[in-house]
C-alpha positions in Angstrom: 16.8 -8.5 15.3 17.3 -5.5 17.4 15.7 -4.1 20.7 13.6 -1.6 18.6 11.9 -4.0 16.1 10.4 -7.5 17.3 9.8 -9.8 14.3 8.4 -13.5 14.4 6.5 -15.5 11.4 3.8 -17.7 12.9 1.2 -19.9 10.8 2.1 -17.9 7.9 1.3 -14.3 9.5 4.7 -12.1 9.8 4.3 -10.0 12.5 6.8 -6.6 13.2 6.6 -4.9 16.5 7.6 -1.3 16.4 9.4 -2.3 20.2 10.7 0.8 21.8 8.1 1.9 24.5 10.1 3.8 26.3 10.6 6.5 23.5 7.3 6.1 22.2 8.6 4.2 19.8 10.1 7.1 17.8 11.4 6.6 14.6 15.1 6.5 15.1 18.0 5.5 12.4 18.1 2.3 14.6 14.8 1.8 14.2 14.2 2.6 10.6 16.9 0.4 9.8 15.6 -2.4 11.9 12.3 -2.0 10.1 13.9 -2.0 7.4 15.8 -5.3 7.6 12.8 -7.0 8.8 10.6 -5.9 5.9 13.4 -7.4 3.3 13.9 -10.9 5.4 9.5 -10.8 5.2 9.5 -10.5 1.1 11.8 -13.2 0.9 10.0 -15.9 3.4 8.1 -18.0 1.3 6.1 -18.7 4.4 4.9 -15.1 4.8 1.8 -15.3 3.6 0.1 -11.9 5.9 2.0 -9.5 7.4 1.0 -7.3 10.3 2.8 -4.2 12.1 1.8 -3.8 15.6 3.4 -1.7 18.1 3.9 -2.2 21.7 3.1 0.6 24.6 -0.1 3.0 24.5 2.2 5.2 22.2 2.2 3.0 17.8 4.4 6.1 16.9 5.6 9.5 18.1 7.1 9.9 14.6 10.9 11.2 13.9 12.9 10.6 17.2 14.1 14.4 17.0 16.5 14.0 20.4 18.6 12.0 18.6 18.4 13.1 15.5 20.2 16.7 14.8 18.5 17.7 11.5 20.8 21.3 12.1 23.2 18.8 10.5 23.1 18.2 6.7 24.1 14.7 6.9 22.0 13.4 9.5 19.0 15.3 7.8 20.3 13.4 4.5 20.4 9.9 6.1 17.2 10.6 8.3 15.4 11.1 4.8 17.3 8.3 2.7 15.9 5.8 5.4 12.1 6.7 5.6 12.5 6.7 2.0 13.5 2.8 2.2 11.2 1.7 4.5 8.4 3.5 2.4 9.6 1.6 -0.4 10.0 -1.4 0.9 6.7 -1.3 3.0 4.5 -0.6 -0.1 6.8 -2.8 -2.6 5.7 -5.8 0.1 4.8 -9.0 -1.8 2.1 -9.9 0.8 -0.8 -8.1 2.0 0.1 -5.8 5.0 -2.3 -5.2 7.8 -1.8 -2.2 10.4 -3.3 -2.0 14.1 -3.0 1.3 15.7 -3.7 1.9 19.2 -2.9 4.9 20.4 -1.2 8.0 19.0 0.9 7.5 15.7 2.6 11.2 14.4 4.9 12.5 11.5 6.7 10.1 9.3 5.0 7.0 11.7 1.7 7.8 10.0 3.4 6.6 6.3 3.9 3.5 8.2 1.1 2.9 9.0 -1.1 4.4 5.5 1.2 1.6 3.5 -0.9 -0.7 4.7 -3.6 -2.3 2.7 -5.7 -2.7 5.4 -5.6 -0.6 9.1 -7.3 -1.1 12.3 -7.9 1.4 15.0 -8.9 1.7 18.1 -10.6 3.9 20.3 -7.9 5.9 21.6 -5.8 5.7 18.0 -4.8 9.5 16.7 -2.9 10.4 13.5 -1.2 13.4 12.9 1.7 15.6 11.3 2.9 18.2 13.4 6.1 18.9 11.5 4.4 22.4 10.9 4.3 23.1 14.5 8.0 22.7 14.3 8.8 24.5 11.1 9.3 21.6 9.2 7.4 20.4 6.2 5.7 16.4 5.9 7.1 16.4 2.1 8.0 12.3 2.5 4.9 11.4 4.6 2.7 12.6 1.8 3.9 10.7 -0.3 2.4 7.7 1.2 -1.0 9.4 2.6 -2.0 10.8 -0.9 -2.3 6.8 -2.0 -5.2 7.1 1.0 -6.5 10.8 1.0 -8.1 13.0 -1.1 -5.5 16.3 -1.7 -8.2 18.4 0.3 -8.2 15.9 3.7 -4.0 15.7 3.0 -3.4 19.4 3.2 -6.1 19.8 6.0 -4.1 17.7 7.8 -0.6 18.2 6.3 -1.0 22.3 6.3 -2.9 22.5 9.9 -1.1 20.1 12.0 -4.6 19.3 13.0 -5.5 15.6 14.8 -7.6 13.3 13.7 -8.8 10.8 16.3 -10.1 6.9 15.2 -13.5 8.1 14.1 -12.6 10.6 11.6 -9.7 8.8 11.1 -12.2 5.9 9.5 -14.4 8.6 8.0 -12.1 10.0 5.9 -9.8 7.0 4.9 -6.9 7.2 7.2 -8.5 3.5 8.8 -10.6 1.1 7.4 -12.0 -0.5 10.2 -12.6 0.8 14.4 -11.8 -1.9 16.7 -14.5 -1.8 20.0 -11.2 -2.2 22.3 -8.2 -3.6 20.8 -7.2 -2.9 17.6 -3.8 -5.1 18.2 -5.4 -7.8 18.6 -8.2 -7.2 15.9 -5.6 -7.5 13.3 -3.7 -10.3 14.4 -6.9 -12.5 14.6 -8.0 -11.2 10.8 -4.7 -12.1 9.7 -4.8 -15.5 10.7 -8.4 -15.8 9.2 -6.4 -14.9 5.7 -3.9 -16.4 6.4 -6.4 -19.8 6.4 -8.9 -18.6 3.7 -7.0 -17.0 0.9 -4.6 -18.6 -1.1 -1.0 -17.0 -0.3 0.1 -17.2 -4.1 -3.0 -16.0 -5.6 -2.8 -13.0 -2.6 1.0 -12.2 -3.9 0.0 -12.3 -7.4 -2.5 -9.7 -6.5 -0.1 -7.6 -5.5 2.2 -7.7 -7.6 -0.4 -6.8 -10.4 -1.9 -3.8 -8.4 1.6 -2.3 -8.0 2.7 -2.2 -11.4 -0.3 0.3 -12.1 0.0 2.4 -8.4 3.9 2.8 -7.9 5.3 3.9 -11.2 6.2 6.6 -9.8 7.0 6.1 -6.2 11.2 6.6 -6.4 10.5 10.0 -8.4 7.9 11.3 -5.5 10.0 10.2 -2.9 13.3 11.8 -4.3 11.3 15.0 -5.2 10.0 14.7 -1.3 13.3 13.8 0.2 14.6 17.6 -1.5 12.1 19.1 0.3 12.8 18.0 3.5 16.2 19.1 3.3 15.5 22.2 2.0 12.8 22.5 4.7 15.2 21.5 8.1 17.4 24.3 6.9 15.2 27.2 6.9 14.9 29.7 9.7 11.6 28.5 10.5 13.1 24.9 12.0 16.3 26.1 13.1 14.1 28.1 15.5 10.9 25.2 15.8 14.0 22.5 16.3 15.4 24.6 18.6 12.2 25.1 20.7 11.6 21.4 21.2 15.0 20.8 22.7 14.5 23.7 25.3 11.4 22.4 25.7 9.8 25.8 25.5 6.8 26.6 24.1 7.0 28.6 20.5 5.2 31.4 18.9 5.4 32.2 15.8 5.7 35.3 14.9 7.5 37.7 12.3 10.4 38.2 14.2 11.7 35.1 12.2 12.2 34.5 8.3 9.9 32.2 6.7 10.7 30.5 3.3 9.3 32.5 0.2 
């Protein structure tokens, strides 16, 4: 694997590493292809029986590495959205159950990481939240993953406000299912082994595959409908100038002066 995944399979429990610390683990083409590789290797290990994604650093996810990424250009923007579209498929098409621990921020497309988990741990200092608005951007593929979670009021509370939810809301309203006291990391790795021991690993798959067929008919249409959107939405005005604002690190304010989408 490469430097910005770590993936091992231990007593049955498959464990990915989001391993990047030193960008806050942003979600890079690297990345999302690593993640990507690691998920497909994972569905066919008949030894995989759990699968947990961690994350190393106080940082799970800062969401779309944007200083690498140009969205300005059409291709990148393209291939930027063809990926998280993969790894959303691939991450809820898993065979085996998949258990999340979040410690520490997780933002943007990082969050639909995360919310295709069947079950997710956080911990006290755990925060989700999409600030592509902030940037003139739109969360069109993200959604597509948190609406499986949230009811379409909390989505576009969140989605539309660019608001943050910290871990006790986040387990209020769905986001989480469970608060770990300290270590939410470590939480999930111990409840993985415990089903990794105490549920049967074919009868687990076959559960999955049965609950799929009724929740993700229409997961490629949603995500292809989504994927439009974010390329329609990186070429407005709006993120031209929001895009533009994040690499000059300057603050931004919107205002009228620029051309917002009709």
């Amino acid at each position: 694997m490469a430097e910005t995944v770590r993936y091992n399979i231990e007593k049955g429990v498959a464990v990915l590493c989001l391993d990047s610390p030193d960008t806050r683990n942003a979600l890079s083409f690297e990345m999302l292809e690593d993640i990507s590789y690691a998920l497909k290797l994972i569905a066919n290990d008949s030894h995989a029986k759990v699968t947990i994604i961690i994350a190393s650093g106080p940082v799970f996810s800062a969401g779309m590495n944007l200083k690498n990424i140009q969205l300005d250009d059409a291709y990148e923007a393209a291939k930027f959205a063809d990926l998280l579209s993969e790894v959303y498929r691939d991450l809820l098409r898993l065979p085996v159950p998949l258990l999340c621990g979040v410690d520490g921020k997780v933002m943007g497309g990082a969050v639909g990481i995360a919310l295709a988990a069947d079950l997710i741990f956080v911990g006290p200092d755990a925060e989700f939240s999409f600030p592509e608005v902030k940037l003139g951007l739109v969360p069109a593929l993200v959604s597509v993953v948190a609406k499986r979670r949230l009811h379409p009021a909390q989505l576009s509370g969140l989605a539309v406000t660019g608001i943050v939810a910290d871990a006790n809301v986040a387990v209020r309203i769905g986001l989480a299912d469970s608060l770990s006291s300290q270590s939410a990391t470590e939480d999930i790795a111990q409840y993985a082994q415990k089903l990794s021991l105490e549920n049967s690993g074919e009868a687990m798959r076959r559960t999955k595959s049965f609950l799929q067929k009724g929740t993700l008919s229409n997961l490629k249409e949603d995500l292809s409908l989504a994927a439009q959107e974010f390329q329609i939405a990186v070429s407005t005005p709006a993120a031209r100038e929001g895009l533009k604002s994040f690499r000059e690190k300057r603050p931004i304010l919107w205002n009228t002066d620029f051309e917002e989408p009709q």
